[in-house]
N, C-alpha and C positions, 0 to 999 in steps of 0.2 A: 267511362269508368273502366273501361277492358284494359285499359294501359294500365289503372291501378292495380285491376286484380293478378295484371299477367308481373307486373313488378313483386308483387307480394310474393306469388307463386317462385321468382326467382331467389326471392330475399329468402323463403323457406327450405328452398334449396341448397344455398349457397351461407346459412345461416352455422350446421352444426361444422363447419371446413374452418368459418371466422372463428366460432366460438375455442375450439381448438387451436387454431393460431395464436389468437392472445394469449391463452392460458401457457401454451407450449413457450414464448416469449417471454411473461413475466414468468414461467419457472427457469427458463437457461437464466434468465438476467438475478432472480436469487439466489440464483447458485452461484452464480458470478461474483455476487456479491457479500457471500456466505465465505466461498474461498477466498476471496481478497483479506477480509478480518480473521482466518483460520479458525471463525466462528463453526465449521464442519462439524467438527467435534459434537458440538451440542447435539445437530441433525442425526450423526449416525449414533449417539446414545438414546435419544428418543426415537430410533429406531429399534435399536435392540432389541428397549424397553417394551415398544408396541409387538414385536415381530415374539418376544416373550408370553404377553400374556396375548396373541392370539393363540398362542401354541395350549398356553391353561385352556383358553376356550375349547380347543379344537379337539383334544385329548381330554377333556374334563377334569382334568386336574382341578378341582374345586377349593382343596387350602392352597395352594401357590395363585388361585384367582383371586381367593379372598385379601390373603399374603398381599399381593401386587395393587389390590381397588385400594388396603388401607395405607401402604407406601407410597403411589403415584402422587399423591397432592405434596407431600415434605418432599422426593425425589423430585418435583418439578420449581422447589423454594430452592432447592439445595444447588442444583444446576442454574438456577439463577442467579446466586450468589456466588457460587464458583467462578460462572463465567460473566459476572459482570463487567471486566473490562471490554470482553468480544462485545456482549450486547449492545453496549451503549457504542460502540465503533458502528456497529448495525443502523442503530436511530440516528446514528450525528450522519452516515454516510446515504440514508432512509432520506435525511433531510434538506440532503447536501449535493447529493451526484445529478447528474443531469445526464438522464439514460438515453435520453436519443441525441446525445452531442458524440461525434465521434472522438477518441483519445488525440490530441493532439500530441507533437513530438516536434522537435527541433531538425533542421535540414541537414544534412549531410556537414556540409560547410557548417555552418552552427557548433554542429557537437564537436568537430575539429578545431575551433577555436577555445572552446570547453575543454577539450580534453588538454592541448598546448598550455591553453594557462596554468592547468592542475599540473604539470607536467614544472611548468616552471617556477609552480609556488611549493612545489615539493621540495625539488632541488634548493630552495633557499627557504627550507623550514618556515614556511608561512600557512599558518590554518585557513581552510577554507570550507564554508558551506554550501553547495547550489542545489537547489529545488526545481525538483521538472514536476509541478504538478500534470493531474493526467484527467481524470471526470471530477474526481470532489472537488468543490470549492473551497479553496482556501482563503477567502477574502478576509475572514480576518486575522491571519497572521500574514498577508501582505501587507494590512491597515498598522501592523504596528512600525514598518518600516519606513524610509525614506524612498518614497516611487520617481523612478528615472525615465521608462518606458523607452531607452535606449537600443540601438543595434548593438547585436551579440560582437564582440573581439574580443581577443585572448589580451592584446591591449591594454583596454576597458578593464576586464576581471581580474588582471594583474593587477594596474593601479588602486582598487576599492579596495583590494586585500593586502594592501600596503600597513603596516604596523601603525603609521601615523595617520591614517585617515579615519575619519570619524567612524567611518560604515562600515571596517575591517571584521569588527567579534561578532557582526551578526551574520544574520542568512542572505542568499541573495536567491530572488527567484526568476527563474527562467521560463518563460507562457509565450507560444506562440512565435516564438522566434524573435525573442523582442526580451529583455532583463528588465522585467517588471518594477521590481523593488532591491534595496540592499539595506541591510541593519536590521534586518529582519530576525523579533526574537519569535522560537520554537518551542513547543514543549518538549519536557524532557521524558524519556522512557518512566512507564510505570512498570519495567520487567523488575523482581522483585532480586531475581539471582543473579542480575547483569554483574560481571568482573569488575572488579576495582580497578584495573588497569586502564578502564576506557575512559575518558573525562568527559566534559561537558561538553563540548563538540559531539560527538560519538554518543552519547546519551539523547543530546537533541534531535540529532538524523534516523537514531531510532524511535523515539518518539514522534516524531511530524508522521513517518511510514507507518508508526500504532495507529494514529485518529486519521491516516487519508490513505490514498492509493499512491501517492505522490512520490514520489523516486530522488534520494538525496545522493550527492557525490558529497563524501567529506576528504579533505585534505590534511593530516596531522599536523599540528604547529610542532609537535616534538619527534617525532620520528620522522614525518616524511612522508606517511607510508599513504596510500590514495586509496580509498574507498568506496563502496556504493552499497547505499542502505534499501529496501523494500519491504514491505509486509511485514513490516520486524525483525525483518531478516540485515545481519550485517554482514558482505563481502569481502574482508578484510585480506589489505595489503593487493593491492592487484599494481599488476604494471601497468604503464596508459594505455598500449593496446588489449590487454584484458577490462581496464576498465570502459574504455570506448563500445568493445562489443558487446559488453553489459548493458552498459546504456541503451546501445542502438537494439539491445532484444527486449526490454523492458519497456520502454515506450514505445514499442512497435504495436500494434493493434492487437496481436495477440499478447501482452505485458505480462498478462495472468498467469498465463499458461508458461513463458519464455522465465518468472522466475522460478517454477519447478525446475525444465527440463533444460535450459538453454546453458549452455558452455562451453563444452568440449573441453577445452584446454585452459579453462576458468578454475580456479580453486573451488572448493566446498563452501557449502555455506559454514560462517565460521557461528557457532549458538555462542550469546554472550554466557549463558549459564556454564559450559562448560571447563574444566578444571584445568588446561591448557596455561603455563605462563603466556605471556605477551610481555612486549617492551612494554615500559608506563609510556601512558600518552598523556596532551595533553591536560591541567586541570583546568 
């Protein structure tokens, strides 16, 4: 029994190092996951709030503690319903991500046939949608498509986005290095101030990056103009070499991070709320 007790004795060593590990892991991973939904918000108001009434505590402010004990419960209804689209992005992505897969991304070669095609369905005014999902599962808006599980060519994504072909007005998705699906329908943004100028195309790529972490390239059937959607965020009007190195930072492993800070020579993120004409795109 000496090997038991001398195992024990290691395990109670080696015990509070684990216990701080996982906790240290699933806090970066909700954090992670907190900024993916720009659910933050929430966190650093229920900061405030708490970093507030420590401060009543601390100083004895006793009406601004009382103040704060009878406001906390409506202040925590109110932020619920405020931010009810984050949250429930929270639960579907709670439900959905598969945290120890690592982000998958398309091969060098891949995204260069991806970027050519957008390149040549610009030039000849042909809309287009592609989907790079990334940890959330999207199986069921693959499920509403028609699945190919084909090799990626500029080819290929030209022809599907041909006007006359059945699978043109929908999504096409891109997993793996292999075009999953095409005809694939999206939801459409729930942003309430998005521009009238952006159409259904441009409404659906921000919607699919609302409810996933998933990275859309849209192509305008009416201008032309080639885009790349994230986190709600939409890119607008990039060249293919701006839009390429968008891609290739966004689904790079650090994705998260690369749609903050990554561009250099990238446009701004463009906020659909904002008062900005645009060309009409299309409806």
């Amino acid at each position: 029994m000496d090997w038991l007790q001398r195992l024990l004795s290691f395990y109670n060593q080696v015990r509070p190092i684990l216990d701080v590990a996982i906790l240290a892991f699933l806090l970066y991973k909700g954090y992670e996951l907190l900024v993916r939904t720009q659910a933050v918000q929430i966190v650093r108001g229920a900061g405030a709030l708490g970093l507030l009434y420590g401060a009543a505590v601390l100083f004895r402010l006793s009406t601004l503690q009382w103040v704060l004990s009878i406001l906390a419960p409506g202040l925590f209804i109110a932020i619920a319903i405020l931010f009810q689209p984050e949250l429930r992005r929270i639960i579907i992505r709670l439900g959905q991500a598969e945290l120890f897969r690592p982000d998958s991304k398309p091969g060098i070669g891949h995204l260069e046939a991806v970027i050519t095609a957008s390149e040549i369905l610009s030039q000849q005014r042909r809309g287009a949608l592609l989907v790079f999902p990334r940890k959330v599962n999207i199986k069921n808006v693959t499920d509403t498509g028609t699945r190919l599980n084909a090799e990626i060519s500029s080819s290929l994504i030209v022809t599907i986005f041909e006007f006359d072909t059945p699978l043109h007005d929908g999504a096409m998705i891109i997993h793996n290095g292999r075009i999953v699906a095409a005809g694939c329908f999206l939801p459409l943004s729930e942003q309430q101030d998005i521009r009238k100028s952006f159409g259904t195309r441009h409404r659906a790529a921000l919607g699919m990056t609302e409810q996933s972490d998933s990275v859309v390239l849209v192509v305008s059937e009416e201008t032309g103009a080639i885009s790349v959607a994230f986190d709600g965020k939409l890119y607008y009007d990039l060249s293919p070499a701006e839009a390429a190195k968008k891609l290739r930072s966004l689904l790079d492993r650090g994705a998260a991070k690369a749609a903050d800070g990554a561009g250099g020579d990238i446009p701004e993120t463009l906020n659909p709320g904002e008062p900005e004409t645009l060309p009409a795109v299309e409806l």
